[in-house]
C-alpha positions, -999 to 999 in steps of 0.1 A, spaced: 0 0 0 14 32 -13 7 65 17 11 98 16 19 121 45 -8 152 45 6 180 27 9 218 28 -15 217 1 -41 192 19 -44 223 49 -36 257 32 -57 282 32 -56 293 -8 -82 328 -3 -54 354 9 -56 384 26 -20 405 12 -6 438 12 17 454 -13 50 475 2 30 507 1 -1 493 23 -1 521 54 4 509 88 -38 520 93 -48 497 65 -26 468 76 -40 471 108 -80 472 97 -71 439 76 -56 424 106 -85 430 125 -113 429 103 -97 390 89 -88 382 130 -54 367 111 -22 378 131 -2 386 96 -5 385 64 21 386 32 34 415 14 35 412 -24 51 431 -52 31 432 -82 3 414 -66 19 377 -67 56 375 -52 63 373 -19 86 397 0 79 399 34 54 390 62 42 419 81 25 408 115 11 421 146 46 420 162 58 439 135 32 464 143 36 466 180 72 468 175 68 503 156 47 514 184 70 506 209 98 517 190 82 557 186 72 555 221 108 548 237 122 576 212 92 601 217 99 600 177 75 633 162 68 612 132 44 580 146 42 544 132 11 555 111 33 570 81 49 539 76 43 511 53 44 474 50 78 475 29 89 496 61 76 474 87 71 440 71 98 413 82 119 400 53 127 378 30 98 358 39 98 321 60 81 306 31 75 268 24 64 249 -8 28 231 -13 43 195 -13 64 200 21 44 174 46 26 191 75 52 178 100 79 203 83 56 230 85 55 225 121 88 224 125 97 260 106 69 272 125 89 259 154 120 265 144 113 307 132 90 314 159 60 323 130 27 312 132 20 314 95 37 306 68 32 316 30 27 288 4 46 294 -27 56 282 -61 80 290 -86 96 322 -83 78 330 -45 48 329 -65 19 333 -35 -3 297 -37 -14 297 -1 -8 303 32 -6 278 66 -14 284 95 -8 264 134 -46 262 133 -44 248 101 -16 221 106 -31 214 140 -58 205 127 -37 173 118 -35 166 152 -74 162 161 -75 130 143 -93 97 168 -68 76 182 -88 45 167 -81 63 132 -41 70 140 -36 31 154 -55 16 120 -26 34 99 1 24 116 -7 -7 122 -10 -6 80 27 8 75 37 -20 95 25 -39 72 52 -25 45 81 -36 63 90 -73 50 86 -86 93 77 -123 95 45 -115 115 36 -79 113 6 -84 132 30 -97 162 35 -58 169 7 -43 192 5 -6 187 -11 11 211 -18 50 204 -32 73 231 -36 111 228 -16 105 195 10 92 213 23 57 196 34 27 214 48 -1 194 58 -30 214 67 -70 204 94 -87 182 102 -71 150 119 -101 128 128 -99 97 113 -121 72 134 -153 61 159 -149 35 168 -115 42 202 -102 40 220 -84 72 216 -50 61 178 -54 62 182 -68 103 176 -36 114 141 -27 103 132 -5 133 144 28 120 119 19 91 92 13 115 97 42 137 101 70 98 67 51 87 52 58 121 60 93 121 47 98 86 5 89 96 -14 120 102 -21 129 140 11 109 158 29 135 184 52 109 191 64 72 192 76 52 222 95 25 217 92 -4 243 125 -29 249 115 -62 233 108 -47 203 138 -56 180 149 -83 207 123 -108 204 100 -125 234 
């Protein structure tokens, strides 16, 4: 059986709400609120990303003219002024777990979708790619219980996986089947990649016989 990991694609939002670099700090602000997103990308000719201008961004500028007692305020700039660039961006066919991990790993909470050229597709969101995550643990244990069944393991059925609050427990022997060279012994980093893969696990525990035997 052939899987595929849920996509960018699968979750993205694909209706847009965008600025161009000249967008004033006022109108950025009434999108924000009016949409109730927290950012939103900034485009140059109406389909290239170049930034992401966010609420942080716009707070920042406040704070910012405050601390200086600046004469000029944060409402004569624009989102080429206050946007946050380049862009975090991340391509339709990246799996949902690597969006969480940019989101994780750049501190964003959205991230553009784009194409050739940071042509604007989409946008992700962590209620979007969390959204993954709500999936019935009944639902999570039938799939990976079914990528088990990939791996060339004499009984694949001899595995109990147990899976509670997404969390995955795989526990039993895991023999290779007969006639197998030595390079294919060590099927558990297989098991745990294939694991990972199905929509909704948060993580994978490991018990000690499995790989040892009963």
């Amino acid at each position: 059986m052939t899987r595929h990991p849920r996509t960018v694609e699968d979750v993205m939002t694909t209706s847009v709400v965008s600025a161009d670099p000249l967008t004033p700090y006022k109108e950025i602000a009434r999108l924000l609120a009016e949409h109730r997103i927290s950012g939103l990308p900034v485009l140059v000719q109406g389909w290239q990303v170049v930034g992401v201008v966010s609420e942080a961004d716009l707070l920042a500028a406040q704070d910012k003219a405050a601390r200086r007692q600046a004469h000029v305020g944060p409402a004569s700039l624009t989102a080429g002024e206050l946007m946050t660039a380049p862009a975090v961006t991340i391509p339709p066919d990246a799996t949902v777990t690597v969006a969480v991990r940019m989101m994780t790993k750049h501190h964003v909470r959205r991230l553009p979708v784009t194409g050739a050229d940071r042509q604007l597709i989409g946008i992700v969101s962590r209620r979007d790619v969390l959204s993954v995550f709500l999936r019935p643990d009944t639902d999570i244990s039938r799939d990976v219980q079914r990528a088990l069944g990939e791996i060339p393991l004499t009984d694949p059925a001899a595995i109990t996986v147990t899976v509670r609050h997404g969390v995955v427990t795989l526990a039993g022997p895991a023999e290779p089947a007969p006639r197998r060279t030595r390079e294919s012994l060590d099927l558990i980093p297989l098991a745990i990649r294939l694991t990972w893969d199905v929509d909704g696990v948060v993580d994978v525990v490991l018990t000690r016989s499995l790989g040892h035997g009963t």
